[in-house]
N, C-alpha and C positions, 0 to 999 in steps of 0.2 A: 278361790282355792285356799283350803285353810293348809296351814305349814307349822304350827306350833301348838304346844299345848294350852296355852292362853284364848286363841283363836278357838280351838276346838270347844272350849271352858264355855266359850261365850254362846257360842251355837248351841249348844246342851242348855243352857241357863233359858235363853232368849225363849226356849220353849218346854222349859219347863221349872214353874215356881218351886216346885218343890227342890231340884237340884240346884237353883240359884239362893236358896236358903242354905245350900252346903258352906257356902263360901269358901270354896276351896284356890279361888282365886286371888281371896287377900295372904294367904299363908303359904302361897307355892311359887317356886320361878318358875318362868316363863323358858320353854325348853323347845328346841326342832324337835319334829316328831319323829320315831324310827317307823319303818316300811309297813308294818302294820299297824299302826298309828293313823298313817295317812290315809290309807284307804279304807278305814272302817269312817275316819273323821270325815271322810268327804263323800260319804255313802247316806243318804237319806233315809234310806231303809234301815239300814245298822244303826244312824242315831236314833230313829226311833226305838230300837228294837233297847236297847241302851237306857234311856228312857225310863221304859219301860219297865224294865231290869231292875234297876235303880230304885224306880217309884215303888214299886211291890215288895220290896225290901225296908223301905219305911213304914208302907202299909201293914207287915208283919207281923208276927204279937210282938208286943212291948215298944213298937216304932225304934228300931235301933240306929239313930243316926249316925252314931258312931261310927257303925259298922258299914253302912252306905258311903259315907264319906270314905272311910279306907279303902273302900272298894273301885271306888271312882278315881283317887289318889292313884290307886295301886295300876288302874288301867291308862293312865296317862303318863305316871311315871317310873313303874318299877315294872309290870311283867303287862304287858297289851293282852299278850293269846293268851293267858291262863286266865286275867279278870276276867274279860270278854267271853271265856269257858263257861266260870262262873253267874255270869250275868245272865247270858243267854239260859243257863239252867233255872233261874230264878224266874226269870220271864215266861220263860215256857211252861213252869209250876205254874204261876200264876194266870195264863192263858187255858188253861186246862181248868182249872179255878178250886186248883190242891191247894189250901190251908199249907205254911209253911213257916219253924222258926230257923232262920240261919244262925252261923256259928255256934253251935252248941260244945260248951266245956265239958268233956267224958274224963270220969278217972279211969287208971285204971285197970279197978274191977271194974269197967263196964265196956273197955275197950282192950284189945292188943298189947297196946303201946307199955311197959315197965310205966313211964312217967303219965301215963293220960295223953288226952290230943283234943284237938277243938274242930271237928268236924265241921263241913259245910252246913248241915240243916236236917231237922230231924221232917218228915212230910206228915199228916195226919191220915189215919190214925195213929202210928208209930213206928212208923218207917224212916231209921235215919240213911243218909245219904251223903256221900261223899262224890265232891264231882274233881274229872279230870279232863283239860286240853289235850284231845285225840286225834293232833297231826302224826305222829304216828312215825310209818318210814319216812314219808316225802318231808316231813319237817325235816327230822336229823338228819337227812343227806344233805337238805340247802344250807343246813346250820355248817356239814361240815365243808360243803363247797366253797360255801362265803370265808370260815377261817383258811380255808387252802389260796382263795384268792387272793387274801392278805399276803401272803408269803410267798406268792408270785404275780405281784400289781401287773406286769407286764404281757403275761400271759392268760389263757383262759381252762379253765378246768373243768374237765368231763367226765360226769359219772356214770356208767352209764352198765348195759346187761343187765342180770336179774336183782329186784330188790328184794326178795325173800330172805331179806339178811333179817339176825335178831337183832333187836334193841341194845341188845347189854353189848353186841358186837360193836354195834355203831359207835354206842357214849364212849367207849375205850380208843376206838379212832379219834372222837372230838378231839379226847384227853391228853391223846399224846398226839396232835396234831402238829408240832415239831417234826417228830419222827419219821414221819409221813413226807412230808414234806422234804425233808435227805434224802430217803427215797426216791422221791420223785424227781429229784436233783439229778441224780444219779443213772435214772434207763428214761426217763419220760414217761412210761408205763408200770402200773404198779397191779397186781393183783391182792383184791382183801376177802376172801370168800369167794363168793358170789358176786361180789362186785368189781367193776373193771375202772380202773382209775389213770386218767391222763390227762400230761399238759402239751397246749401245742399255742399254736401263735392263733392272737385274735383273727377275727374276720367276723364279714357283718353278717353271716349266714353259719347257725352250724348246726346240725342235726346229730341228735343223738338218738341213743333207742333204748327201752329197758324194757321185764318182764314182771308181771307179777302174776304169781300163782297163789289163788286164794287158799287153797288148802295147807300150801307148804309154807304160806307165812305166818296162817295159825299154828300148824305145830311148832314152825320155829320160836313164836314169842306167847306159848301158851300160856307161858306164867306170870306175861305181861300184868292180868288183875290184880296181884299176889306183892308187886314191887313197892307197896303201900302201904300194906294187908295190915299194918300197927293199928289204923285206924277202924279195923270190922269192930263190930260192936260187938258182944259177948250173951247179954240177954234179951235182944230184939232183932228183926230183921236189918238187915242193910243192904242198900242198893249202892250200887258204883256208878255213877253216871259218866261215860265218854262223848263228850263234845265233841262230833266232827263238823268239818264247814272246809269246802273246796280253795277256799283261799290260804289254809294253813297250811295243808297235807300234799302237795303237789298232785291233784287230781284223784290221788287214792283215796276211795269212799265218797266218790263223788257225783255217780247218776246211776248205780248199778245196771250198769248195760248187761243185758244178758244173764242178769241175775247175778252178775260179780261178788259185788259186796254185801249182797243176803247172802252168800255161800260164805263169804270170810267169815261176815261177824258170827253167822251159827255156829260154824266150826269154831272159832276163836271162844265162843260159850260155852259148848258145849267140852272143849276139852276141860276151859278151867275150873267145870260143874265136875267133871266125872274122871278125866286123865288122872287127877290129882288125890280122889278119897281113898286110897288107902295106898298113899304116900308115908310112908314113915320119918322120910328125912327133917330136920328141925327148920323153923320156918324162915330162924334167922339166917339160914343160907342163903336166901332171899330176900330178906328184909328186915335191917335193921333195928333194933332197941326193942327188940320183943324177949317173952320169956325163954329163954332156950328147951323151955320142956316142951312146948308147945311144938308139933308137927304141922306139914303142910294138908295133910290130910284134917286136921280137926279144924284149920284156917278156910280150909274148902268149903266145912257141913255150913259158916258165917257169911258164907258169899250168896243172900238169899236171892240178888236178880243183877241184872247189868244192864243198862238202859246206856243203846247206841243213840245219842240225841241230833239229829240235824238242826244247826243252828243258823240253816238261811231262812232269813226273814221272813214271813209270812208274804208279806206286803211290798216284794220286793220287785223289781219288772222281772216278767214270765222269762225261765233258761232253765237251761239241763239243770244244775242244783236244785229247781222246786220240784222236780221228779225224784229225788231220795228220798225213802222214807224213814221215819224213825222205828228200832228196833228194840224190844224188850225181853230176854230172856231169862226164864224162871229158872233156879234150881232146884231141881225133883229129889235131892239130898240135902238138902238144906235143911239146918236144926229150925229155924223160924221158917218157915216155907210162904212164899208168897204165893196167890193163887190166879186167874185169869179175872175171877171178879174184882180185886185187889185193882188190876190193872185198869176198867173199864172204865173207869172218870176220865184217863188220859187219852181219850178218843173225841171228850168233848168239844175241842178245838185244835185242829193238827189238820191243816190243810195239806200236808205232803202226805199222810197217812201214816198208820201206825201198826206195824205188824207186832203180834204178842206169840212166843213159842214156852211152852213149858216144858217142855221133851216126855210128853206124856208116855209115849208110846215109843219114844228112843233111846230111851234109860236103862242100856245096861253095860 
């Protein structure tokens, strides 16, 4: 059982020369791992996948050690599910057999951002790309159950009814996660929206229940693509890549039964292709360190695709997760437009499957 970051170092190294050239083991302490740490470190499949990741990124143009080593750094000791986001997006480039340079430095005139940004990776022909960890609700709920349990060790905390909450609702719960917590001092039960929140005494059994409505949690976090939007590129296409994987997201986006999660993430693309083009409002109300002149609507025409990525392993033992597929949605307003041919390479290799929509005939 590995338990440390040292331990995990050595498993990665032992099987692969190229990561053991990182030597990130003579320059780093030796650390317990956190929860997601552990079970990607003692997953076979995710080390390879890891790997893999890893390797493709040195393979790269220009071989950027540098940047692999940080990356590998970064997923042992600073952020697990966001490298791991990363990785798995690299891999999966490179399993499809996309040409790719990561981290690219944009000024900028050629980004959003007032100061420039450093993107994830621009894909060939010139397609840059920007990827994000897309646990989504079921992340921020555990994120804020686990601070709530802090604040009552003794008891157990239940979240539970509809999670069709927004994003922006949640992080202000994290935030003021004190407050909450008086609250709850106070009745035991507390109502935040749509969500129902309580403490009650442990036990070894407890069942709770929640709802998700895929339609109503895309309109409520439509602008979810847009919280970033500093980094769209200005005179090429860009793609946003959401990493999901069943172990982040508390089962959200995670076998679409019944067609669930192709109904979210269409809707979730399509509103932020089309709700938004002729938005007027400035984009910094959204997102920060942009030019104030700049509206959400001209931020929209930059958002040329979204690629929903499933990051279970290929090669992993057969379960409900290798039945999601991956999803790619075009925007049919988009100033750089991307097209279905565009997309066809990344069919190459995708054993979950790979569904492409342009909203050819939905666009209005």
């Amino acid at each position: 059982m590995i338990e440390t970051t040292h331990q995990w170092l050595a498993r990665l190294e032992d099987e692969s020369v190229h990561l053991a050239s990182l030597n990130c083991r003579r320059s780093d302490p030796d650390r317990r791992l956190d929860y997601d740490g552990f079970n990607l470190a003692n997953c076979d499949a995710h080390c390879r996948l890891i790997i893999r990741g890893i390797e493709s990124v040195l393979n790269s143009a220009n071989h950027p050690t540098a940047i692999a080593k940080n990356l590998l750094r970064t997923l042992l000791y600073r952020g697990t599910y966001g490298a791991f986001a990363e990785i798995a997006a690299y891999e999966w480039l490179a399993r499809c057999h996309v040409s790719y340079i990561p981290q690219v430095p944009l000024t900028s005139t050629e980004v959003l951002s007032k100061k420039g940004s450093i993107i994830d990776g621009k894909m060939f022909p010139g397609t840059y790309f920007d990827v994000k960890a897309f646990g989504f609700i079921g992340r921020l709920i555990d994120i804020l159950k686990s601070k709530l349990e802090m604040e009552f060790p003794n008891q157990q905390v239940l979240i539970s009814d509809s999670w069709d909450t927004p994003l922006i609702t949640l992080s202000k719960l994290i935030e003021s996660v004190s407050k909450v917590a008086v609250e709850l001092r106070k009745s035991k039960y507390i109502r935040k929206g749509s969500l129902s929140i309580r403490i009650k005494e442990k036990q070894r059994v407890t069942v709770t229940s929640r709802s998700v409505e895929p339609y109503k949690m895309a309109k409520e976090n439509a602008l979810f693509p847009y919280l970033d939007a500093k980094q769209f590129t200005r005179n090429a296409p860009f793609a946003l890549i959401l990493v999901t994987h069943p172990w982040f997201n508390s089962g959200i986006i995670s076998n679409d039964f019944a067609g669930v999660d192709t109904q979210f993430t269409r809707a979730m693309a399509r509103r932020a292709f089309m709700q938004f083009s002729r938005d007027t409002k400035p984009l910094e109300t959204v997102c920060k360190g942009i030019d104030p002149t700049i509206t959400i609507a001209q931020a929209s025409e930059l958002l040329s695709a979204i690629f929903f990525l499933n990051a279970w392993p290929p090669d992993a033992d057969p379960g409900a997760p290798t039945r999601l597929p991956s999803w790619v949605y075009l925007n049919p307003r988009a100033k750089h437009r991307l097209s279905h041919g565009h997309m066809a390479f990344f069919r190459a290799d995708n054993v979950h499957g790979f569904r492409i929509d342009g909203f050819a005939d939905d666009n209005y």
